[in-house]
C-alpha positions in Angstrom: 104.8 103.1 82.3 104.2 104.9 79.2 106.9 105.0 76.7 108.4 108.5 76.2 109.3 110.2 72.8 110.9 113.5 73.2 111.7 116.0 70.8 112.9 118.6 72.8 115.7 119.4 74.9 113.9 119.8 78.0 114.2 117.0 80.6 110.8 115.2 80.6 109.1 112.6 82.8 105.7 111.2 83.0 104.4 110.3 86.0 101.7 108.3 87.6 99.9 110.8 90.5 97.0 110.6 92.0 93.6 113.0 91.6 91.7 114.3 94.0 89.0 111.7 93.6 91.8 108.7 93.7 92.5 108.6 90.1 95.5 107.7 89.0 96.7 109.8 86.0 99.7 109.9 84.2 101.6 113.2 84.4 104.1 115.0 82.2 106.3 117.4 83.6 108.7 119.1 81.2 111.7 121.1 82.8 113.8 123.3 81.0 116.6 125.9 82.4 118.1 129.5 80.0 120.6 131.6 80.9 121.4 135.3 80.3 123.4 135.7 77.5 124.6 139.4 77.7 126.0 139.6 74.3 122.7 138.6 72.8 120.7 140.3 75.9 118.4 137.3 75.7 118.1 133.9 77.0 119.8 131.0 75.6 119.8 127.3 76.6 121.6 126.6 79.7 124.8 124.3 79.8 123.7 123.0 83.3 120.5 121.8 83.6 117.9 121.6 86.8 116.6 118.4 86.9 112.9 116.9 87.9 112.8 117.0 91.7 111.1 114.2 92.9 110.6 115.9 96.4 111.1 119.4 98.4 115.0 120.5 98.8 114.9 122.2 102.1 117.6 124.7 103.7 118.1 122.1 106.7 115.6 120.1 108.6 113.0 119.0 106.1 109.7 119.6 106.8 110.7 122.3 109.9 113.1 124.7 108.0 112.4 126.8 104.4 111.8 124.9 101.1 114.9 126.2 99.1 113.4 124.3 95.6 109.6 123.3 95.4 109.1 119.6 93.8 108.0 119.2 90.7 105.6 116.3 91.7 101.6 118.1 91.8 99.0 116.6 90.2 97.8 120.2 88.9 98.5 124.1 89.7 95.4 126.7 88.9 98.0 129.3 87.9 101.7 130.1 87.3 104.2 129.9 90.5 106.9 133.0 89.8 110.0 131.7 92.4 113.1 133.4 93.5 114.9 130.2 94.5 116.5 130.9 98.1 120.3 131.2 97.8 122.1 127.7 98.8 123.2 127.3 102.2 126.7 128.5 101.8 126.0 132.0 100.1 127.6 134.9 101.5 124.5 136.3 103.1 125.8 139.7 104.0 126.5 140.4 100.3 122.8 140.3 99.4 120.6 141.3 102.6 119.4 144.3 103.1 119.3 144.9 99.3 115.7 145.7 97.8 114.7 144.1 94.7 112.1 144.3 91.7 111.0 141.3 89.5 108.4 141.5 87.0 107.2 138.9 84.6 104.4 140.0 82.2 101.6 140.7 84.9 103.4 139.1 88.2 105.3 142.2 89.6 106.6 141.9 93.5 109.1 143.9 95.3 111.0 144.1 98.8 114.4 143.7 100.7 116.3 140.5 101.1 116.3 139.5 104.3 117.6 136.1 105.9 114.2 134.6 105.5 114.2 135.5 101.5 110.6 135.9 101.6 110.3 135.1 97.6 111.3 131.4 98.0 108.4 128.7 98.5 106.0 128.7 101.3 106.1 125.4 103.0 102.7 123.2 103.4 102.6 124.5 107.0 102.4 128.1 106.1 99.6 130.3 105.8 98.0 130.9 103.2 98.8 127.5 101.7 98.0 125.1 104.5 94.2 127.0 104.8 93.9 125.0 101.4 94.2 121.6 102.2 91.0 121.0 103.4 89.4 119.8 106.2 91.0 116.8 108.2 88.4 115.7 110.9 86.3 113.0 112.1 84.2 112.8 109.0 87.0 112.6 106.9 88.2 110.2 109.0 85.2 108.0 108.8 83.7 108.5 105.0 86.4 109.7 102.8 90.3 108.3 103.8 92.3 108.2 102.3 91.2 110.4 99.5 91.3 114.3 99.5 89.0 116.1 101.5 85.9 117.1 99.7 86.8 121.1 100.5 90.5 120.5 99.5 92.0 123.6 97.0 94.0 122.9 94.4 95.9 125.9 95.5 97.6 124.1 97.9 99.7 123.1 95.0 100.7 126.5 94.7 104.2 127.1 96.3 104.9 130.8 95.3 103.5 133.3 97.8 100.2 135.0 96.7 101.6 137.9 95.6 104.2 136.1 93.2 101.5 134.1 91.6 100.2 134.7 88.4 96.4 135.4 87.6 96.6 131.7 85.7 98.5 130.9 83.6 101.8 132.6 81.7 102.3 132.2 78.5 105.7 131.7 78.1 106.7 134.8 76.3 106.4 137.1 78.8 109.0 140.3 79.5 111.1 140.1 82.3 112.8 142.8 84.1 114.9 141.3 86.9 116.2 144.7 89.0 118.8 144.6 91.7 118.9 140.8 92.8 122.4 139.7 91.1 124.2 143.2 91.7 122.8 146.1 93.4 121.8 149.0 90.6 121.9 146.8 87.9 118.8 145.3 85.7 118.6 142.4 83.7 115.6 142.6 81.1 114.8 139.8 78.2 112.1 137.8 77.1 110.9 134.3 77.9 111.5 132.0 75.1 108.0 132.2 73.4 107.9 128.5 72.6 105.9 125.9 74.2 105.3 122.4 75.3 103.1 119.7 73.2 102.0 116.6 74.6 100.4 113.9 72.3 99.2 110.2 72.5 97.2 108.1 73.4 94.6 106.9 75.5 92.9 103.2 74.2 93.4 104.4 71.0 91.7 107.7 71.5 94.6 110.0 69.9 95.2 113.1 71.4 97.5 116.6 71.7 97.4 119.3 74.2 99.3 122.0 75.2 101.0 122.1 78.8 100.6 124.2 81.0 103.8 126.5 82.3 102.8 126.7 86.0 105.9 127.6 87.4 109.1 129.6 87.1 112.5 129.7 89.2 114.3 132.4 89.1 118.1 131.8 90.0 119.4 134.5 92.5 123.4 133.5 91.9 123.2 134.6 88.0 120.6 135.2 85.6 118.7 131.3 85.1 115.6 131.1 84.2 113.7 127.4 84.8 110.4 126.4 83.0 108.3 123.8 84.5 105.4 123.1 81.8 102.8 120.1 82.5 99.7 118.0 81.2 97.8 115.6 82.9 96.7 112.5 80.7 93.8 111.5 82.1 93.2 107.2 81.5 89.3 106.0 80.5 89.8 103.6 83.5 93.2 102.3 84.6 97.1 103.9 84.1 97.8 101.1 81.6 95.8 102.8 79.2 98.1 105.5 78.6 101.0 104.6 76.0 103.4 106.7 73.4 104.0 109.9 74.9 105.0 112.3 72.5 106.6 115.8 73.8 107.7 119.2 71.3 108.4 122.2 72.0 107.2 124.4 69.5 106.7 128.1 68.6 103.4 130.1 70.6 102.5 131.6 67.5 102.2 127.8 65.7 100.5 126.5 69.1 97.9 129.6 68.8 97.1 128.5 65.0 96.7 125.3 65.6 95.0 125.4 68.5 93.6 127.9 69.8 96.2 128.6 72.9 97.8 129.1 75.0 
């Protein structure tokens, strides 16, 4: 495995997935949670931090009952996930149902009641629209291609959020946010995202490199104002995973990322 060099607080891994033409690639996911401050009516870094989720967190059953907390483990997203994380199983759900909420976040805006389904949370692999993206499973599959992806697989299968709490690509990570009615009924939480972002540098055989991550998806917190970041960057070997060594991660300012490179 590469060897990791973080300067950032954000909890980083880098992990080896695999592409849709069987590629393995070595992915960096860098997770970072803020809370409201309400004296400063902005965010500041959270004492309790989410941590990388290695695989779905489900309400009950997995795989039959709602995905409370997506995983962090995708190869790729096409755009920016926006996620009201469904409340834990032991919530008092008469306190919040019934109750219609508002969320923007720069050009993602969704509203609607709470209900007992909390249809803001992640759609599950089985649920439309997400499952009409993985592709085509049949006979010819079967025979030609197993057990790669199918040739008419969609990377927005990656996508968790529903459609209309996913962004059109990616967010910056300076975006406003106006958070109305889900933490108390009448009142409305508004701040900025931090405006910084993720670096990733290294390199590949010697072939140096440094990219920006992409932020592809945001939780929002439904107990109190938390706010979690999931930025990431594929690092794509010449021919084998070994390849890949010294991971460097930062977290620096958008305006210095723009300067210096053109983006986000």
């Amino acid at each position: 495995m590469p060897e990791i060099f973080s300067q950032t607080p954000y909890l980083v891994e880098v992990v080896p997935l695999i592409d849709k033409e069987g590629h393995t690639v070595a992915v960096v996911v860098a997770k970072g949670t803020y809370q409201y401050d309400d004296q400063k009516q902005a965010l500041v870094w959270a004492d309790e931090q989410e941590s990388i989720r290695f695989a779905d967190e489900y309400v009950g059953e997995p795989g039959k009952s709602p995905i409370r907390i997506p995983s962090d483990l995708v190869y790729t997203k096409p755009a920016t996930d926006v996620i009201v994380v469904r409340p834990s199983a032991d919530t008092d759900a008469p306190a919040w149902v019934g109750r219609k909420i508002a969320i923007e976040i720069g050009p993602v805006r969704f509203s609607g009641r709470l209900t007992i389904q909390w249809e803001f949370g992640p759609l599950r692999y089985d649920e439309k629209p997400r499952k009409g993206y993985a592709g085509t499973y049949d006979a010819a599959w079967n025979e030609n291609r197993m057990p790669l992806l199918p040739l008419d697989f969609d990377a927005r299968f990656n996508q968790a959020a529903p459609p209309s709490q996913t962004a059109p690509g990616y967010l910056n990570g300076s975006e406003h946010v106006k958070i109305a009615n889900l933490y108390q009924d009448g009142e409305t939480v508004e701040f900025d995202l931090p405006g910084r972002v993720i670096l990733v540098a290294g390199n590949v055989r010697d072939r140096y490199f440094t990219e920006v991550a992409a932020l592809d998806t945001v939780l929002i917190w439904p107990e109190k104002p938390r706010i979690t970041l999931v930025w990431r960057q594929a690092v794509v070997p010449r021919q084998k995973f070994e390849e890949v060594s010294n991971i460097y991660v930062y977290l620096v300012r958008l305006r210095t990322a723009r300067e210096l490179y053109g983006k986000p």
